[in-house]
C-alpha positions in Angstrom: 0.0 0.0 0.0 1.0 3.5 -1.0 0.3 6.3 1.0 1.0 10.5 -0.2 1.0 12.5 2.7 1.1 16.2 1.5 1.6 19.7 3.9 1.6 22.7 3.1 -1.5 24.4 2.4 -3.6 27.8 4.0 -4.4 31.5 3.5 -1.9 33.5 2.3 -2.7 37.1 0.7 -2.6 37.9 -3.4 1.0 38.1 -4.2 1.9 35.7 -0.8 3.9 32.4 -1.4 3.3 28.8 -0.4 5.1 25.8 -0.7 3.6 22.5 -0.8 5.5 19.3 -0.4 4.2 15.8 -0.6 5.9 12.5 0.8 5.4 8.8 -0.5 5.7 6.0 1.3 4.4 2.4 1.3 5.8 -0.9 -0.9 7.2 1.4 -3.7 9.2 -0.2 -6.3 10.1 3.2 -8.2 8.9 5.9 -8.9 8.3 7.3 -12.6 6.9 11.2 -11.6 5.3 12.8 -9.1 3.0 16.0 -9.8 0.4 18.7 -7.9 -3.5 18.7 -9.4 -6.1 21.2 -8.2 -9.8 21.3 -7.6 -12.8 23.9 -7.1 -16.2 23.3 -6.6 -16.6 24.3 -10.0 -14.0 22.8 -12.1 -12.7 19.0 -12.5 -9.2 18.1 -11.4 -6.9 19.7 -13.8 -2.8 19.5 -14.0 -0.8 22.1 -12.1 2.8 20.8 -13.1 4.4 17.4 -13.0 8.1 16.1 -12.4 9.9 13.2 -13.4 12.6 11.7 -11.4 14.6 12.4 -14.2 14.0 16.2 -13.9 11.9 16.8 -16.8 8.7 19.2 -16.2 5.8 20.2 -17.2 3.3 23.0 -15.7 0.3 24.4 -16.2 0.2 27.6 -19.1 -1.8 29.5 -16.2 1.0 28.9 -13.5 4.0 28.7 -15.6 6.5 31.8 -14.5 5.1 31.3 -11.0 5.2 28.0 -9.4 8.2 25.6 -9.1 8.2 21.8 -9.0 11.0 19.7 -7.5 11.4 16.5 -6.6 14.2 14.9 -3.9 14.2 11.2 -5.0 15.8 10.1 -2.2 13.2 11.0 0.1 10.1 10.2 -2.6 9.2 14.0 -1.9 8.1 16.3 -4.3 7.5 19.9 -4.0 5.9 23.2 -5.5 7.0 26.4 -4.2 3.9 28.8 -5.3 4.8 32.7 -5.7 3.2 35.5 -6.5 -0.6 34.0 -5.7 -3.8 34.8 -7.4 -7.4 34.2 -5.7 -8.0 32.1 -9.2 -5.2 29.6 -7.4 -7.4 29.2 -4.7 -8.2 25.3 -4.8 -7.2 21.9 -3.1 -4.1 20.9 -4.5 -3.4 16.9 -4.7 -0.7 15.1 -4.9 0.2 12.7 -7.6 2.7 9.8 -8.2 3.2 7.6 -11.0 4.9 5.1 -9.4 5.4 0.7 -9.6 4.2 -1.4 -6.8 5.9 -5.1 -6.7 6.2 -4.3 -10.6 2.9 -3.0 -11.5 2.1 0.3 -12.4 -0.2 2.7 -9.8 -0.9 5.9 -10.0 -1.7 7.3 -6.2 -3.2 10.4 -5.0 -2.9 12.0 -1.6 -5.6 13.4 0.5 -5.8 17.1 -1.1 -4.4 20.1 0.9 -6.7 23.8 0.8 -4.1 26.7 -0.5 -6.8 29.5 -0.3 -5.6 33.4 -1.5 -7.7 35.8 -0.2 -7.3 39.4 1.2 
């Protein structure tokens, strides 16, 4: 069993930073990339950026010049420093990881942690 235990989130002001970071654990095999998705009531689950353990990324056009994504492979931690906020960021954030358990492929998804920006 995997488990993605994220921290990070809360209210910050427009133009405040956050940084999210997300830790897996459980009967991992490897690891292919680990990402950050966001939610609102009114809108599905849509990509926020993704890593590989390789390095390679890919973010979101609407968060790109913004928010960072990292990864530390030794620890099977990813994480996304958010600057310069915008109410419209306002969402719960999951975690992500494309990963292999005992040789099969899983994706897993953390909990969800609320990054709210409000004045």
């Amino acid at each position: 069993q995997v488990q993605l235990v994220g921290s990070g989130g809360g209210l910050v002001q427009p133009g405040g930073s956050l940084r999210l970071s997300c830790a897996a654990s459980g009967s991992i095999s490897s690891i292919n990339a680990m990402g950050w998705y966001r939610q609102t009531p009114e809108k599905q689950r849509d990509l926020v950026a993704t890593i590989t353990t390789g390095g390679s990324t890919d973010y979101a056009d609407s968060v790109k010049g913004r928010f960072t994504i990292s990864i530390d492979n030794a620890k099977n931690t990813v994480y996304l420093q958010m600057n310069s906020l915008k109410p419209e960021d306002t969402a719960v954030y999951y975690c992500y990881a494309d990963l292999r358990v005992a040789g099969l492929h899983d994706d897993s998804w953390g909990r969800g942690t609320e990054v709210t920006v409000s004045s």
